[in-house]
C-alpha positions in Angstrom: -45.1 41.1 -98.2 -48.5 41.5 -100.3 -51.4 40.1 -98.8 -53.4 37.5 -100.6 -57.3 37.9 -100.0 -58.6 35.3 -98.9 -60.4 31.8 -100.8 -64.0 32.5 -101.5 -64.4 36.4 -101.2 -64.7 38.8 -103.6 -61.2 40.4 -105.1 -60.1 43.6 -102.7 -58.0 46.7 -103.4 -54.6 45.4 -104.2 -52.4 46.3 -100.9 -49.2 48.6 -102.2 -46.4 47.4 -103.0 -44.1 48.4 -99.9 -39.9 49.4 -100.0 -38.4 49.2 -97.1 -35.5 50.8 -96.6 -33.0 50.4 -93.3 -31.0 53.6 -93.1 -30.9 57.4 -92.8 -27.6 58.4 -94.4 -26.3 60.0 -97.9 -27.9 56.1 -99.6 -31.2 55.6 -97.7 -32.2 59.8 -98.1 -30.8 60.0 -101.8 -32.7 56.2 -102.2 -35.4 56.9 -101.0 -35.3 60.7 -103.0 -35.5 59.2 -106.1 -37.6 56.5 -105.8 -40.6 59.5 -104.5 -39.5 61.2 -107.1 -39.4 58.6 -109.9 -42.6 56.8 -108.6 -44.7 60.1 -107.0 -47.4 59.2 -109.6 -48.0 55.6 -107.9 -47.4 56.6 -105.0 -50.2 59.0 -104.1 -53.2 56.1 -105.7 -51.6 54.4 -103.3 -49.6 51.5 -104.8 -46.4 51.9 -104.0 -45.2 52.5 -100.2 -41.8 53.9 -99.2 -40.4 53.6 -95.4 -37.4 54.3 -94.3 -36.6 53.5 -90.8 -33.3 55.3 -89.1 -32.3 55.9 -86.0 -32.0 60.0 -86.5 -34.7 61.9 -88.1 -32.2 63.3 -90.2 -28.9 63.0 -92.8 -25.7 64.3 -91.5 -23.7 66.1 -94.3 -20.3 64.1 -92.3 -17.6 66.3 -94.6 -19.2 69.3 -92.8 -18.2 67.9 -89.1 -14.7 69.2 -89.2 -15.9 72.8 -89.7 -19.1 72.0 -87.4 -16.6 71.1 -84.8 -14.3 74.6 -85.2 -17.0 76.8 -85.0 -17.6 77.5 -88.9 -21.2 76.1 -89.2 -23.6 75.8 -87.2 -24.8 72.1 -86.4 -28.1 72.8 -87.4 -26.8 73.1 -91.0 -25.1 69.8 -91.7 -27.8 68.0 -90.9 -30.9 67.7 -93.5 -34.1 67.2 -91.7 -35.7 63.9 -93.8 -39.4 64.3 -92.7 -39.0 67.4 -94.8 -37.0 66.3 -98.0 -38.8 62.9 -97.7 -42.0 64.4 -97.5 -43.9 61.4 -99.7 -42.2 58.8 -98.0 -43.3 57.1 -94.2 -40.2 57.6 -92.0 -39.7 55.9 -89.2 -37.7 56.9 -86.3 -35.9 53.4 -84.4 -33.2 50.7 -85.2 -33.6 47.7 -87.2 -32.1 44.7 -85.2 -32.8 41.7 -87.5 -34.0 41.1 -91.1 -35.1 38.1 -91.9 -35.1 38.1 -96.0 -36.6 34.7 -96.7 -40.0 35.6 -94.8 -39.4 39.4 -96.2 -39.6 40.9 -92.7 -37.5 43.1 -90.7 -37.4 43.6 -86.6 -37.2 47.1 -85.7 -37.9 49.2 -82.1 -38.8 52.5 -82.1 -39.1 55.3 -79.5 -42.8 53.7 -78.7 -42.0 50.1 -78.5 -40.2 50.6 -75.3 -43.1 52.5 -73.4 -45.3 50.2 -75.1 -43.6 47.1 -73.2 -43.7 45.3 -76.7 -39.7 45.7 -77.4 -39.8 45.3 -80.8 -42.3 44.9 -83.8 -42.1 43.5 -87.6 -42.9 45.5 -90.3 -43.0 43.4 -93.3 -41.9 44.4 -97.2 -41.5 43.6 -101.1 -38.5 45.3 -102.0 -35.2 46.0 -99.3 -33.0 48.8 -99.6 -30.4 47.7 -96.8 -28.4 51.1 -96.2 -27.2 50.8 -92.5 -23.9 52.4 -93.2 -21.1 51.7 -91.2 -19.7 52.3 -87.5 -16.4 53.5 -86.1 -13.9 50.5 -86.4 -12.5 50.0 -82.9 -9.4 47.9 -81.7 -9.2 46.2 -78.3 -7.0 48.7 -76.8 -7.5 49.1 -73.0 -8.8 52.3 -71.8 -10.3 52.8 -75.8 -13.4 52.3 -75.0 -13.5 54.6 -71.2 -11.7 58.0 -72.6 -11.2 57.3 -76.6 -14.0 60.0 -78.4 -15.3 59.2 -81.9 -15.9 61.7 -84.9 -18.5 60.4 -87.2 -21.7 62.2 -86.4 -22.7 65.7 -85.8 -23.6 65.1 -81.6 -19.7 63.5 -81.3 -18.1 67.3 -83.4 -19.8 69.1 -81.4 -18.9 67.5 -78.1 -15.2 67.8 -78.8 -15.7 71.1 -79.9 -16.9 71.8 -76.1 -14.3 69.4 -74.9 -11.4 71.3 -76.3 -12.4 74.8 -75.4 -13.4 73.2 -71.8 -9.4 72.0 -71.7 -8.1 75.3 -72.2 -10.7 76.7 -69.7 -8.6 73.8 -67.1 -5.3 74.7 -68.4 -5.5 78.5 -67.8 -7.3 78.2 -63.9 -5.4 75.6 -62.6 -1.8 75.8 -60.4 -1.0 72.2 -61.1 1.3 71.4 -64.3 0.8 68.0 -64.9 -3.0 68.9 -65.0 -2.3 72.1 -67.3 0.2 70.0 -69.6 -2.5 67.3 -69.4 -5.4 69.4 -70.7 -3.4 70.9 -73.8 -2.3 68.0 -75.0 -4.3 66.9 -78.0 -3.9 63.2 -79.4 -5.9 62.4 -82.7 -5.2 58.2 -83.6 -5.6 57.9 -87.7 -4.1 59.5 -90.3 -7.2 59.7 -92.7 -9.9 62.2 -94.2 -11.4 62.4 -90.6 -8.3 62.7 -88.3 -6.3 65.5 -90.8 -9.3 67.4 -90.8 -10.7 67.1 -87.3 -7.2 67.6 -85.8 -6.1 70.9 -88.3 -9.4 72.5 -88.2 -9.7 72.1 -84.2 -5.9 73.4 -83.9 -6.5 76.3 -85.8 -9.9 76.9 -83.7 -7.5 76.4 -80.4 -5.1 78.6 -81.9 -7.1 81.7 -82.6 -9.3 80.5 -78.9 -5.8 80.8 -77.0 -5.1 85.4 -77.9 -8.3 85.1 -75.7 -7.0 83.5 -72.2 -4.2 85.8 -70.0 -1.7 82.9 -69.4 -2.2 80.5 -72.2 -0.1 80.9 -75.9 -0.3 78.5 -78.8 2.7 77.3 -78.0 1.6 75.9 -74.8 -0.6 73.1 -76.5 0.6 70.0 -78.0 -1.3 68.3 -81.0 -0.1 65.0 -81.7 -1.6 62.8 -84.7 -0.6 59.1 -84.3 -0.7 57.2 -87.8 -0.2 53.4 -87.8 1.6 53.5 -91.5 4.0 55.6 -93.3 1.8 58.1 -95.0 -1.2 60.2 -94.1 -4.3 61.1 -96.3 -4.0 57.8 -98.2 -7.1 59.3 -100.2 -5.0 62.0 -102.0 -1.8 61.8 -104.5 1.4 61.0 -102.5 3.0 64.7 -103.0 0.2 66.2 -101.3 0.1 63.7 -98.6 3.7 64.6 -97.8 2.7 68.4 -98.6 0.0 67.6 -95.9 2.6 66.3 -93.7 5.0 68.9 -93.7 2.1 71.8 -93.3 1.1 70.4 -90.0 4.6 69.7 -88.8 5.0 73.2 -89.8 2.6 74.7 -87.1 4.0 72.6 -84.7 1.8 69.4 -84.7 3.5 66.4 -83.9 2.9 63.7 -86.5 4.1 59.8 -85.8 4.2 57.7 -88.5 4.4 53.8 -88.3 3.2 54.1 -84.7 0.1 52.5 -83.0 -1.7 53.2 -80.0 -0.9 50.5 -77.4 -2.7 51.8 -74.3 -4.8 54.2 -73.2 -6.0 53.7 -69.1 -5.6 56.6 -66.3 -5.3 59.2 -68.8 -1.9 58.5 -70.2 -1.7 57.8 -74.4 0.9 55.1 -74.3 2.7 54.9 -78.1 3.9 51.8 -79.6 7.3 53.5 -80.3 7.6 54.0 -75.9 6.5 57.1 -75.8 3.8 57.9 -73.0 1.6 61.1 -73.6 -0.3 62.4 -70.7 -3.7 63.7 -72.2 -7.2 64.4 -71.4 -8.1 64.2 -75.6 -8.0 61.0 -77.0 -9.8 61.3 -80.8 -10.0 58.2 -82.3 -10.4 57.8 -85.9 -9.0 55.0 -87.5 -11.7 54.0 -90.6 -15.2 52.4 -90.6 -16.4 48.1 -89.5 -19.3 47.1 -91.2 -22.7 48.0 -89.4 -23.4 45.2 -87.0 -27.3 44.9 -88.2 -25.6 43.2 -91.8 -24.6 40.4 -89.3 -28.1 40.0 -88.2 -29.4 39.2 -91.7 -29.4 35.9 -93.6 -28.5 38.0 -96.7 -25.0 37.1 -98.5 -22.0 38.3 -96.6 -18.3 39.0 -97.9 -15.1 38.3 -95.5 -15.0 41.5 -94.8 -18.7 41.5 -93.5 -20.2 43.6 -96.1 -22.9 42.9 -98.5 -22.2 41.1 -101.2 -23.4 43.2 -104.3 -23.3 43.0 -108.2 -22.5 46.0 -109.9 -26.1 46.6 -110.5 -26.4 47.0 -106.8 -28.7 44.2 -106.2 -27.4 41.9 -103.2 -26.3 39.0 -104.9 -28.1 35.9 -104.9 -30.9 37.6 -103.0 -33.6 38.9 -105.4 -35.6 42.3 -103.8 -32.7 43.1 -101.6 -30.3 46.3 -102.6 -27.3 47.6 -101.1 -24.8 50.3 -101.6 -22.2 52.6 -99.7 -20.5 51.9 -96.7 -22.3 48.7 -95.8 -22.3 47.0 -99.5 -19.0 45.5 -101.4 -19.8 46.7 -104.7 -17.8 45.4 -107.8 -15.8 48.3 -109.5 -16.4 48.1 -113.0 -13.3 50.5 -113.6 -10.7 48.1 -112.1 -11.8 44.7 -112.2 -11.2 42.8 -108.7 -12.0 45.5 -106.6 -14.9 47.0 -104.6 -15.3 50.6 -104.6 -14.2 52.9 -101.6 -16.6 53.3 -98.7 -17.0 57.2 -99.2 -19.2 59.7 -99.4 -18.5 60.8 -103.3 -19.4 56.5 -103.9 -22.7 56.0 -102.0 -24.2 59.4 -103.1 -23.8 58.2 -107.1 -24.7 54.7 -105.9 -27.8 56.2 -104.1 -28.8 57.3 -107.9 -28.3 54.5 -109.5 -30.0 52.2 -107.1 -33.3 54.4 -106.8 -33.3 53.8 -111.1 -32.9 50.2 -111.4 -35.2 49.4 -108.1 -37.7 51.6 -110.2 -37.0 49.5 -113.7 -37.3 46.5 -111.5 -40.6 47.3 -110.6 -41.6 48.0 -114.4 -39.8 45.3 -115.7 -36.9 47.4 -117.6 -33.5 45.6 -117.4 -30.8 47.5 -115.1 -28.1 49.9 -115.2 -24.7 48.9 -114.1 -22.7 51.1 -111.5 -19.5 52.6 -113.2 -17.6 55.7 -111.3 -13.9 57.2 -112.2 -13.4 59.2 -109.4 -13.3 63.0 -109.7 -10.7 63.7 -107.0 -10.1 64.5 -103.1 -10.3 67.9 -101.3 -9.3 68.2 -97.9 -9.3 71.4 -95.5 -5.9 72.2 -93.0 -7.6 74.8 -91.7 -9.1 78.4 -92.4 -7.9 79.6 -95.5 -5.7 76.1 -95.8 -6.1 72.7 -97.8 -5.1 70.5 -100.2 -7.1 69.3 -103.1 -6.8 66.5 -106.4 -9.5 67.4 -108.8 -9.7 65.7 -112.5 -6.2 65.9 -112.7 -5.3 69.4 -110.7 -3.2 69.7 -107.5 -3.8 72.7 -105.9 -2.5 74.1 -101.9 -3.4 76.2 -99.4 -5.6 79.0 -100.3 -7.2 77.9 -103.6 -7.5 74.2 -102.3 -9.6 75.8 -99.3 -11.7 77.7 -102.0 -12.4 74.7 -104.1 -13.0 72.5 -101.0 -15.8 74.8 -100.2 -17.1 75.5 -103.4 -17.1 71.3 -103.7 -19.5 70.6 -100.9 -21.1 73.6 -100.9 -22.2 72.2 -104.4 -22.6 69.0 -102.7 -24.8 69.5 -99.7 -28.4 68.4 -100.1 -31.0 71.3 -100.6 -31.0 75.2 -101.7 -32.0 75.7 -97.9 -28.8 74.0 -96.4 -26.8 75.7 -99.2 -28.2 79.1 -98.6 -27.5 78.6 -94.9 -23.9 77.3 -95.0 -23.3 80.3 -97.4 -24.2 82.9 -95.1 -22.7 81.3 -92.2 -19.4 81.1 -94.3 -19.7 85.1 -95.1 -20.8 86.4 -91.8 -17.8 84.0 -90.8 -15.4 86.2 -92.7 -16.7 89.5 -91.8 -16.6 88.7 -87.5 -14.4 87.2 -85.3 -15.1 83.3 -84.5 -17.1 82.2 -81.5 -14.7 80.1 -78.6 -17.8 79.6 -76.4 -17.9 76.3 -74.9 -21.8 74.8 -74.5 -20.7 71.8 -72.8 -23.6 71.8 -70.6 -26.3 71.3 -73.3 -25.3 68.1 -72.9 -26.7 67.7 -69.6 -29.7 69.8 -69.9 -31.4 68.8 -66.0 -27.8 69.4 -64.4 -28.5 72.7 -62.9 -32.5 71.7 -61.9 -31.4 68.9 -60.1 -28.7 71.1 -58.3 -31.4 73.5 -57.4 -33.5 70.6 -56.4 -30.9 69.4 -53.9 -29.7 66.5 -55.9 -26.1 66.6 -57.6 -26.1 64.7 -61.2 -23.9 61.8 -61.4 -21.7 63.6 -64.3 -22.2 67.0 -62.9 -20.4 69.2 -66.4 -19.8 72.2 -63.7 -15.7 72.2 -64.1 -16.0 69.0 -65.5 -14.8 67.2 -68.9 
């Protein structure tokens, strides 16, 4: 909030006019993009300010995990450093716990706060951009929380990536069968974008890992995908769901529809149709909960615990405060009585649009209202597999893999992460795939403390 000088002194510099914005993904970078972009001349004399605070110092490209996770790209390249792309903008690496709209404030920690004993600090604003995204909608199903793995950021693909390779390390050196069976038997919960993907790209990454080990065939492993309703990839036209269906069931994966996950303790996947699944791989990816920050705000809510938006994104009934993507309910203009979808294709035009109409608000112009016909749904099965729904075209297999490629190759921010991703893709196709497991990277002082006579409490030696 501006500064007033105060009663009886001469008039001071005019303090800048400061935009906060609370989030790191595809709507605070693209946001905060074109806002430097559309207000760089202000910005360097110094009157407007731009701060994004996030709790990564970078954007995860998230249709990239499922080919992060098989080996395909490196992790490095789905990520988009923002310090760099954000390069007139203050970022600001912590969590935002509590905003407090009225007084235009926000409570944030940072990596500091805690060293500095203080906890937290308030950083105070003029315009809000809330963009907190969304987290990993759980239920309360025991044993979930103990040995259930999520897939929605780039540290998660990579650890089942070294997870599964790890299970077929167990499976081929151990004499015990329930432990083998155990360890190649894959159970993926949710029948959406991220489960399809995850499980068909990981299965086809298992499958080509498996010529490699003496005693282990592709037969051997089990790859189970538990659905709650009667259809997978809801996103997509029916026939290619059930194309979908019948391609996975094809290569052996075992797909339950209209069945829940009841139970999950000691290592056992119990079904709601009485099956009982021994497993050491429990992926669970069921949709997206609102971010718990929105509940921490005295901004407008829905039911549902978004934000509630007008179609101009501007939170409604809260002037200076924006939302969009995952975290804001935002009217769709193009079928009246809905919101429109928490996905990527959404909050990256919403992004846009938002960045415009804070910038006419700022000059007084009137806004822009947000109005999207989707273009379509592409979804990879696989190397050289995939189904996509593009302004009207179905296409399978082969060219569905192209075009899914070509789509978010088009898609991923920067010429520096689409030159890398390329290369990666055609050195990809002229050598063999990499089935190395880095599991211990994620315990980086394991083998120093061994040395040092100490054993770590999750020692990853022969571990999972």
């Amino acid at each position: 909030m501006k500064a007033a000088n105060p009663p009886g002194t001469p008039p001071g510099p005019t303090p800048a006019t400061r935009v906060l914005v609370i989030g790191g993904g595809y709507v605070g970078m693209y946001t905060a993009l074109r806002l430097q972009r559309n207000l760089a001349a202000r910005i360097r004399r110094g009157e407007i300010e731009i701060v994004v605070v996030t709790p990564d110092p970078y954007m995860t490209y998230q249709p990239f995990l499922p080919e992060a996770a098989a080996g395909s790209i490196s992790p490095r390249h789905v990520v988009v450093p923002l310090r760099r792309v954000l390069d007139r903008c203050r970022v600001v690496i912590g969590e935002a716990h509590a905003v407090d709209h009225t007084r235009r404030t926000a409570t944030i920690s940072t990596l500091a706060t805690a060293d500095e004993g203080t906890g937290t600090t308030t950083v105070t604003y003029d315009e809000l951009v809330l963009a907190p995204g969304s987290v990993s909608r759980t239920l309360p199903v025991p044993g979930l929380a103990e040995n259930g793995i999520g897939f929605r950021t780039v540290e998660e693909a990579i650890g089942l990536r070294n997870h599964v390779i790890e299970q077929l390390d167990i499976a081929s050196s151990t004499r015990d069968p329930a432990v083998r069976h155990a360890a190649l038997t894959f159970v993926f919960v949710g029948g959406g974008y991220a489960g399809v993907e995850a499980l068909a790209e990981l299965e086809d990454m298992a499958r080509y890992a498996a010529r490699h080990y003496h005693n282990l065939t592709p037969e051997d492993m089990k790859w189970v995908l538990v659905e709650a309703t009667d259809r997978i990839l809801p996103e997509v036209a029916p026939d290619l769901g059930r194309y979908t269906l019948s391609e996975l069931r094809r290569r052996g994966v075992d797909v339950r529809l209209g069945t829940r996950l009841d139970n999950c303790t000691g290592r056992v996947a119990a079904l709601s149709d009485g099956s009982r699944l021994p497993t050491r791989t429990l992926v669970w990816t069921t949709g997206v909960a609102p971010h718990p920050l929105l509940a921490a705000t005295d901004l407008p809510l829905t039911g549902s615990g978004r934000l509630a938006c007008t179609a101009q994104l501007t939170v409604d009934g809260a002037p200076h405060a924006w939302g969009a993507g995952d975290a804001a309910a935002v009217p769709d203009v193009t079928a009246p009585g809905t919101y429109t979808a928490p996905n990527a294709q959404h909050a990256l035009r919403q992004a846009r649009v938002l960045g415009d109409n804070l910038t006419a608000a700022l000059d007084g112009r009137p806004l822009k209202t947000y109005a999207h016909r989707t273009t379509g749904s592409v979804a990879s099965l696989g190397l050289h597999k995939g189904v996509a729904h593009l302004y009207g075209r179905r296409l399978k297999g082969y060219p569905a893999w192209f075009l899914h490629r070509a789509y978010h190759l088009s898609r991923v921010p920067t010429f520096n992460r689409k030159a890398r991703v390329l290369a990666e893709w055609t050195l990809g196709g002229l050598f063999t795939r990499e089935i190395v497991s880095l599991g211990s990277l994620e315990h980086p002082r394991a083998e120093f403390e061994r040395a040092a006579g100490r054993t770590p409490p999750d020692d990853p030696k022969g571990s999972s």
